[in-house]
Every structure is written in structure tokens, then in C-alpha cells.
N, C-alpha and C positions, 0 to 999 in steps of 0.2 A: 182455786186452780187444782189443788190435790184432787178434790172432787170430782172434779172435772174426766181427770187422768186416770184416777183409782176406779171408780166403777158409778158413774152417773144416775144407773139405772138403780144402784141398792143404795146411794146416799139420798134419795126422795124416799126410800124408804123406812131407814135410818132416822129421818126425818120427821115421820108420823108416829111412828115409835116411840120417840123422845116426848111428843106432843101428848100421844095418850098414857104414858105412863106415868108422866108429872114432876118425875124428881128423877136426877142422874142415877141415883142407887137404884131404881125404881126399873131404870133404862137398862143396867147392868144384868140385872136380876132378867128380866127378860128377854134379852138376847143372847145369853147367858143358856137358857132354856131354849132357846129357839135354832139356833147354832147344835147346840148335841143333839137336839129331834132330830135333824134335819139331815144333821150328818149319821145318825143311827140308822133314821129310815130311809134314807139314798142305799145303802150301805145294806138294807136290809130286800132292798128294791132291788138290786144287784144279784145278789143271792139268792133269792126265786126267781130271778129272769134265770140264772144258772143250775135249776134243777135242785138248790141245796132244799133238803126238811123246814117248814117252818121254825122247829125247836133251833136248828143248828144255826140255819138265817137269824134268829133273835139273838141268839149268846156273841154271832159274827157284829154284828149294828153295836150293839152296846160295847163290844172292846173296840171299836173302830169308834164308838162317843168318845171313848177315854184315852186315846191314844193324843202323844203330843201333839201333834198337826191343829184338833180340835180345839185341845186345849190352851191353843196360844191365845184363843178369844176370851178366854175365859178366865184366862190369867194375867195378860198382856195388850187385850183388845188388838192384836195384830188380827190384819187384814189377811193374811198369809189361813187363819183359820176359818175366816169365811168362803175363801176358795175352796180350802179343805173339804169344808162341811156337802158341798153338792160334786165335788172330784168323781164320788162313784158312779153318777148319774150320767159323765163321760163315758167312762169304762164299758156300760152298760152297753154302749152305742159300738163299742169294739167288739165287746161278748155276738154282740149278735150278726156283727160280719161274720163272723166266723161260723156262728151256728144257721145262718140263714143264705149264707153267701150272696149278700145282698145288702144294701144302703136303704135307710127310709128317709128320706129325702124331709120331711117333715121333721122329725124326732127327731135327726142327727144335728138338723140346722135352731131347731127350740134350744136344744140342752145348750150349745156353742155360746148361740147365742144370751143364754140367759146366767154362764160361767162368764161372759166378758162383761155383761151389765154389770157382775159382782167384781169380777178381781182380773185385770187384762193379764197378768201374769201366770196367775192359773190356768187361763184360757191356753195360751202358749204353750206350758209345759204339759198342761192335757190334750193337748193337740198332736205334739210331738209322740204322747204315749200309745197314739191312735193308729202310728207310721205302722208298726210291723204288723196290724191287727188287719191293717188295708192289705198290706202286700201281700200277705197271706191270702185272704180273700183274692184276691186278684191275681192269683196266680193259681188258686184252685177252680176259680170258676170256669165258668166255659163261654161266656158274654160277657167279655171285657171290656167292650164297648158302652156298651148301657150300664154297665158299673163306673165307667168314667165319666158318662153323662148325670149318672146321679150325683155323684160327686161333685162335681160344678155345679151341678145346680143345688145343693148342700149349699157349698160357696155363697152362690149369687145371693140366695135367698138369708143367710147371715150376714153380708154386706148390708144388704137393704136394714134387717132388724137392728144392727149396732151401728148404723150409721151417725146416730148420735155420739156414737166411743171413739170411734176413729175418725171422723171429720175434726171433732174437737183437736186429737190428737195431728191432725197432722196442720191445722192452721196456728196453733201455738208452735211444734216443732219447726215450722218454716218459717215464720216469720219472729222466731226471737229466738235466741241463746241462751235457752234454760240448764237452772243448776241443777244435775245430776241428784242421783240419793247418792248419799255414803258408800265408797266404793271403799272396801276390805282390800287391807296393806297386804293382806296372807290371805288367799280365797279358802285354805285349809281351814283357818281357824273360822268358816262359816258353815263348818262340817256338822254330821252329827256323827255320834261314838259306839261303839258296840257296847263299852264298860263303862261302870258308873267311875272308874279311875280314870277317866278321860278328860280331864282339866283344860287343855288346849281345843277343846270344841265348841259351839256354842248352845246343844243341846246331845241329849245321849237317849237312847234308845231304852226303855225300861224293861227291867229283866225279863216280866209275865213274856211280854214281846219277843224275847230274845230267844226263849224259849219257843215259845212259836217257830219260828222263825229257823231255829236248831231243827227242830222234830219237823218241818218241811223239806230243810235243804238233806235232812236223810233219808227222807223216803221220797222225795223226789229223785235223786239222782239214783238211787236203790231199784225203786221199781219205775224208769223213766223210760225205760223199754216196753214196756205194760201199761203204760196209761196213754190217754190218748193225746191227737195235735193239738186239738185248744188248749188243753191240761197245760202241755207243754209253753204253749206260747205264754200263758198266765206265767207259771213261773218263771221263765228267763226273763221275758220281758220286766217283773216283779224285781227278780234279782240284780238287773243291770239297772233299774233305778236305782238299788239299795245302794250299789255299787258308789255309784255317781255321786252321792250323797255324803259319802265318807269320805276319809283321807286317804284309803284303798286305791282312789283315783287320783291322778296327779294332778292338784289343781294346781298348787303355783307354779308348776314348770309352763302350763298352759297357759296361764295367766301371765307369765311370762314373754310369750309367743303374740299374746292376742292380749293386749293389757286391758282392753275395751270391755271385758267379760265381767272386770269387776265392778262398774255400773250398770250393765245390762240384767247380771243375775244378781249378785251381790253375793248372797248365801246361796251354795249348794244346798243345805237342809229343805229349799224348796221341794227337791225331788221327791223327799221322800214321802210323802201324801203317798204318790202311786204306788212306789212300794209296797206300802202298808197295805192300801186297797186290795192290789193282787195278790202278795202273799195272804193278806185274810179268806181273801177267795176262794185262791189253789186248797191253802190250809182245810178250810172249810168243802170242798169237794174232795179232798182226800176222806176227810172224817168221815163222808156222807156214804163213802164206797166202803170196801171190806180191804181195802192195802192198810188202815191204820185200825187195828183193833175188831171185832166184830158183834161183839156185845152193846147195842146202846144204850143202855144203863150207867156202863161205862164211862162211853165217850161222853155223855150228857153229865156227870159224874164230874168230867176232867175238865169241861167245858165250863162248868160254872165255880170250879176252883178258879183255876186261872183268870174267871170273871172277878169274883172278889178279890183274889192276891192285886190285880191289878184294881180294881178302886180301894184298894188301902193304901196299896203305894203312892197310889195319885195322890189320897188326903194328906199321907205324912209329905209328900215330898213337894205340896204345890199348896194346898184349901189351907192346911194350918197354914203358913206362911202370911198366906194374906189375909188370915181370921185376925193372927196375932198383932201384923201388920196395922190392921182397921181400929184394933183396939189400943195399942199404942199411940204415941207422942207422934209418932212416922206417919201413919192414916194410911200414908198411900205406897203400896209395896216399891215403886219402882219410881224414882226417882229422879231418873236421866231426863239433862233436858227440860226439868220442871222448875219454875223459878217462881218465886213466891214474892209480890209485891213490896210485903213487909210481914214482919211477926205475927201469925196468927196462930192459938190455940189451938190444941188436937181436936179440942170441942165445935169450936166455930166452923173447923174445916170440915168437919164429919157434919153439923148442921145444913153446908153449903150442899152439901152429897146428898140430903134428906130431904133436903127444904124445896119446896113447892115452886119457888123462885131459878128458873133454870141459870138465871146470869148471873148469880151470887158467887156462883163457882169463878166466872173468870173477874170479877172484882175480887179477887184470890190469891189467881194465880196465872202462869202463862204457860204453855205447853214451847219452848223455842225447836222451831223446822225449818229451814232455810230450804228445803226440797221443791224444784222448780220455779226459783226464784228468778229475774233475768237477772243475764250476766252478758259482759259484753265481748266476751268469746268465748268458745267452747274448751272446756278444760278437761283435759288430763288426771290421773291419778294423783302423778307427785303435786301438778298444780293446785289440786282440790287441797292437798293436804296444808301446801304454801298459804291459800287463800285463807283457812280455819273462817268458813263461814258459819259455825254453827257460835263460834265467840262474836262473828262480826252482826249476828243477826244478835246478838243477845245486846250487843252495843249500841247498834243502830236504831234497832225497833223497840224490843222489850225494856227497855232503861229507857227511854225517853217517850213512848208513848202514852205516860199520865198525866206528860200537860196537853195533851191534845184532848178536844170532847166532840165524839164521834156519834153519827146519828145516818141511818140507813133508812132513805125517803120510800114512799110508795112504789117507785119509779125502778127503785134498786139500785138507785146510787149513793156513794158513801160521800158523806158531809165531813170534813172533819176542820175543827176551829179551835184558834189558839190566841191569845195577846203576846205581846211582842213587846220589851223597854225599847228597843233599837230597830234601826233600820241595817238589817241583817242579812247572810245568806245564810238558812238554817236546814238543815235536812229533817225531812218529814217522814215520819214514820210510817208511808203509804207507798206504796208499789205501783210501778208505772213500766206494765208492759207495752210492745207497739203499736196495738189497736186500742190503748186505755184513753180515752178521751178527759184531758186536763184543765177545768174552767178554777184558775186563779181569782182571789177576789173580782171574779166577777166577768174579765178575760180569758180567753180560750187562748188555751198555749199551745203551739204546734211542735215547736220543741223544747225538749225539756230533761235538763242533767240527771242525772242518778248517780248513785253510788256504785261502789262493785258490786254490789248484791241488789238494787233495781228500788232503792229508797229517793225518792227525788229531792231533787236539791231546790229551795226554792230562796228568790231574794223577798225577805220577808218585810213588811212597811213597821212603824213603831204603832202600836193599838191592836185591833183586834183584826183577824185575817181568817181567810175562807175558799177552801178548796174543795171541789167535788168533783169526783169522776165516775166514771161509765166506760164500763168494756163492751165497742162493740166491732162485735165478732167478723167478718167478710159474708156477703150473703149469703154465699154458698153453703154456710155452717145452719144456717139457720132453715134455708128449704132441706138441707139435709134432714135434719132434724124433723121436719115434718114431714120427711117421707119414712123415716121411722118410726115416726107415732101412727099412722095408717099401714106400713108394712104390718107392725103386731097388730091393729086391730083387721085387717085382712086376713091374715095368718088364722087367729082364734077363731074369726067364724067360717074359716076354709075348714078348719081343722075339724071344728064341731059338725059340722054338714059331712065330711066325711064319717066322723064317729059313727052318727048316727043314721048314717047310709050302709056303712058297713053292719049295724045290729039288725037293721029291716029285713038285710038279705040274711041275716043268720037265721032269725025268725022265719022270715020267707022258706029255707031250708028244712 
């Protein structure tokens, strides 16, 4: 179900990945590398869509690989940095309302679309970051009409392509009472910090950065009469994320107001991706003009200082950590949430990581998530906290799922069998949402108990016993679905016929 919610389109990919690299470390190491390309060269792809120098474009990519957003994959396998890594490729689609005063109907609806395959969250707060880049546009143009027809049909045509992301989502949200993520008691404390003395946050901003970040907000507001509209709109719009992102902003008085906020966003420190993006931008079109310095020697001088201060700081402050980590008794930097079958070795555990066998890791250990669990009505903050389902998932499922033996048919349903001294009612460590289809030793059950967190209850016979289910979906999910997978392959060869319609007439020219 995370799958499902989190980004459909990048967990099939996620998928193949795993398959050809052979080994989880294998896994890590590669995605690992493909995440900072990716966000370098968005990043970098940004930058000469904006006019910046090559040279300046490359120093920009590379402090944008290493900046925290990026690095929560790489440290954290948060999904939060895979959004990161394609965030500029948004931007991009903003930069060029404003330089084109114009929508490409195409490119705007690909990028959208291919942020929500990855991360529906990213997608949002990148969308959101798109508001004043429109307005702007649409208020300079002089055919606002055909600006708002391309816009819809932006829309229409991202509907079609992520109709896989959002049909999912909206037949689970309607027909079950899913458990929220972790909603933060203090939205503040999901902030990030200006100062490395910022203890009450849950990440902080590094110096190189801060610096940055200084030497823009003064020659921007310096020379903000002398630089141009776009200029301008990069940095406010840059700075009111940063804003939002910190404790600058009032989150818990809001949160306060709108309690709902804190499972919807959870952490402010999402914002700051755009942040980063736009000030790296601004930053970088300042350098490229003559308001900051005029010698490029110089600036290319200052640029790749500030490129190494900040990969040292990254290694001392993030890479040792989980080098020393790997080679310790610990293995695994972070801990939370990991629960370990029974005592194993630092050796064995670090074999599991290596070893060729991808399922050795979870005869290991269990990762416990209770995120999107059913529940049988929708909760609240203080409730979530009352509930403590992340002990109750560790009770219910993770502690008692080794006497079950589980086996997932060609079919794609999960078998799961167990013996029994008695004739019992025992709770089964399998999840049972509304459309999950329930065949009991051998009877289809139509209904069927659970726990508070969506574990079924079942009366168990004395001997051995056999449950298999199947989730299936409401039709409507699944032609969805196929009209998704024909929207992109319609899309690509619409796309390519164009390209290559437009080179003929270049040539033609």
C-alpha cells in the first residue's frame, strides 16, 4: 500500500534496480549515485535554461548534489530526496513562463507528471511553487485566454498520465479509514535551523549554504532596483520558502488553528528543496552578471571554494558517520523503528547487506510502519498519540509473525499457514482492507474482524490452517490504469513526431 501512495511509477523502478544490482549494498551504492546525478543535472539543466555560463551551471549542480534535500537518500533512503533530486526540472517549467510568457503544454504536463510517479508530495509543494511564476505570466501577457487554455490542458493531459497515482489514491481514501503518517506534536520541531546551535529542529542548514544564502539576501535587496522581474520573482519566491521552512514561521500557532496540517505536511523542512533551487539560481545569475564581483577568475575561485568547504562538511558531518556506523557492532546508522528477530552479529548482518540472496536481510530483521494501515475511524492528533500504533504494530504483527509461513502464488496472492494446539480466535498478522478478498481454510469470508490497526481476527480450528487473500481493486482503478499506460505511450510518440517535425523545418530554414 505505501507503494501504491508514495510514487507507483518509481517503485517499478526501484524494483529493477534491486533485481540488477544483486545485493542491497549493491542497491544503495546505486541509487545513491543516481539520485545526486540526477539532481545535479536537473539542477544543472535549470541553469542553462537561465542564461547561467557552463562553468557557473556545473559549480551550481554539484552544491545542489550536496545539499541536505539530496542527501536524505543517501543517508536516510528518505523518499523526501528523491522528490528533491528532479524539484529543478519544475522550476524550470516556471523560469520559462516568465522568459517565454507562455505554457508548453507538453513539458509542463511530462515534468508534473513524472514528479507525482516519484514523490505525490513533491509534486504539491512543486506545484504550489509554480503559483506566482503563473500569475506573473498572466498578468504580463496580453492572451490570457490561450494561457488559461494551455493550462487546463497541462491539467487534463497530467490527469490522464498519473491516473495510475490518483485513482489508487482516491479508491483506498474512500473506501477505508487509513492510518495517517506520524503527525509532529510541535510542527516547529519539523523545521530546519539557520545555526548548527539549533537543537530543536530536525535538520539545519550548512554553513557553505548559509553563506550563500547571506551574500544573496545582500545584493539582492542592495541592488533589487537594478536587476530584473524574473530576478526578482526567483528570489522572493526562494526566500518565502526558506521562510516557511523554519521556525521564522509560526507553525504551531497554525497548527493550532488547522490541527489537520500535521498529517497532511508533517515537516516544514519539505519546503526547503525550492528554497535551495531558487536561491542557487538567483545566486548563480547574480555571479554570471557584474552586481557580484567582475573578475571570473574570481568568482570561479569562490565558487569552487565553497564547493569543497561544503563536500568536507558533508563527509565530516554525514559519510563518517555511517562509514563508522557500517564498521561497527551498529551496521546500520539509524535505528528507529528496526527490530531485529533475534541476536545477530555485526558480521552476519553486514553479510545480509552483501550477500547475493535479497531475502536474508528480512530473515533479519523488520523495518515496523503502521502508515496506511486500516483503522476504523479517522483520527486525530491526540488520538494518533492515544492509539501508539507504531508499539501496537510491533505487537500485533512483528512479534508474532514467525509462526506464520508465508508464500506469494503466481497469482499475487499471499498464502499464509500456521498450526494451532487449540481451537482458538487468534489474530493473524495479515491486513485486511475493504476490497481484500478473505478465503479461510478454504471458505471465503465476507466478513471479517480486525484489530485497531487492520490485523484480522480469525477463529482458528486445532492443526494446521490456511488463509489467502487478494486485493481487488473496483474496476474503475484498473481501466484507469490502462489508460495511463497508453496516455505515456501516446504522449512519447506525440512528443517524438513533434521533435522531429520541428528539426525538418529548422533544416528546411
Amino acid at each position: 500500500m505505501v507503494n501504491s501512495l508514495y510514487g507507483p511509477g518509481l517503485a517499478y523502478l526501484m524494483g529493477l534496480i534491486v533485481l540488477c544490482a544483486g545485493s542491497w549494498f549493491h542497491f544503495q551504492l546505486i541509487t545513491s549515485v543516481l539520485v545526486m546525478f540526477v539532481a545535479g543535472a536537473s539542477m544543472y539543466y535549470l541553469c542553462r535554461k537561465n542564461d547561467i555560463n557552463m562553468i557557473f551551471s556545473t559549480f551550481l549542480g554539484l552544491l545542489f548534489m550536496l545539499c541536505p534535500p539530496i542527501m536524505e537518500w543517501v543517508n536516510g533512503n528518505q523518499f523526501t530526496g528523491l522528490g528533491a533530486a528532479v524539484t529543478p526540472l519544475v522550476i524550470v517549467q516556471g523560469t520559462l513562463m516568465l522568459k517565454k510568457l507562455d505554457i508548453n503544454v507538453f513539458s509542463l504536463a511530462f515534468v508534473m507528471s513524472l514528479v507525482l510517479q516519484v514523490h505525490v508530495m513533491t509534486s504539491l509543494i512543486s506545484a504550489l511553487a509554480l503559483i506566482p511564476f503563473f500569475i506573473t505570466n498572466f498578468i504580463k501577457t496580453t492572451n490570457r485566454l490561450d494561457i488559461l487554455k494551455k493550462l487546463f490542458l497541462s491539467i487534463g493531459l497530467t490527469l490522464f498520465l498519473t491516473a495510475n497515482v490518483w485513482s489508487v489514491m482516491l479508491e483506498t481514501f474512500t473506501s477505508n479509514h487509513l492510518l495517517p503518517v506520524f503527525p509532529r506534536e510541535h510542527m516547529s520541531g519539523g523545521t530546519v535551523g539557520l545555526s548548527f546551535l539549533d537543537n530543536d529542529v530536525i535538520q539545519f542548514i550548512p554553513l557553505t549554504y548559509l553563506i550563500i544564502i547571506g551574500c544573496f539576501i545582500i545584493v539582492f535587496v542592495w541592488k533589487f532596483r537594478t536587476i530584473s522581474l524574473d530576478l526578482r520573482i526567483f528570489g522572493i519566491v526562494g526566500l518565502i520558502f526558506l521562510l516557511i521552512s523554519t521556525k521564522l514561521f509560526p507553525w504551531d500557532a497554525l497548527q493550532s488553528l488547522v490541527p489537520s496540517i500535521a498529517f497532511n505536511i508533517q515537516s516544514p523542512k519539505r519546503f526547503v528543496t525550492v528554497a535551495y533551487v531558487l536561491i542557487l539560481l538567483t545566486f548563480g545569475k547574480l555571479m554570471s552578471s557584474d552586481l557580484i564581483l567582475r573578475n571570473d577568475l574570481i568568482k570561479i575561485a569562490l565558487m569552487a571554494l565553497l564547493l569543497i568547504v561544503t563536500n568536507y562538511t558533508q563527509i565530516i558531518n554525514n559519510q563518517y558517520k555511517q562509514i563508522d556506523a557500517w564498521h561497527s557492532d551498529k551496521v546500520i546508522s539509524m535505528h528507529s523503528n528496526v527490530y531485529f528477530k533475534k541476536h545477530f552479529s555485526a558480521h552476519e548482518v553486514r553479510d545480509a547487506f552483501v550477500g547475493s540472496n535479497l531475502s536474508t536481510v528480512f530473515s533479519l530483521m523488520d523495518k515496523g510502519t503502521p502508515d496506511y494501515l486500516p483503522v476504523d475511524h479517522k483520527y486525530d492528533a491526540q488520538q494518533y498519540y492515544n492509539l501508539h500504533p507504531y508499539r501496537l504494530y510491533n505487537l500485533e504483527f512483528i512479534n508474532h509473525h514467525h509462526k506464520f509461513n508465508y508464500l506469494v502464488d503466481y497469482n499475487g496472492r499471499l498464502n499464509a499457514t500456521w498450526n494451532s494446539k487449540h481451537n482458538r480466535v487468534i489474530r493473524v498478522p495479515v491486513v485486511k482492507y475493504k476490497n481484500t478478498e478473505v478465503v479461510f481454510n478454504g471458505k471465503k469470508l465476507d466478513n471479517v474482524k480486525t484489530s485497531s490497526i487492520g490485523a484480522m481476527l480469525l477463529q482458528s480450528k486445532k492443526g494446521k490452517n490456511n488463509i489467502t487473500i487478494e486485493y481487488n481493486a473496483d474496476k474503475y482503478v484498473y481501466i484507469l490504469m490502462l489508460i495511463s499506460l497508453f496516455a505515456w505511450i501516446i504522449f512519447i510518440l506525440t512528443w517524438i513526431m513533434i521533435t522531429c517535425n520541428m528539426h525538418k523545418q529548422k533544416e528546411n530554414d
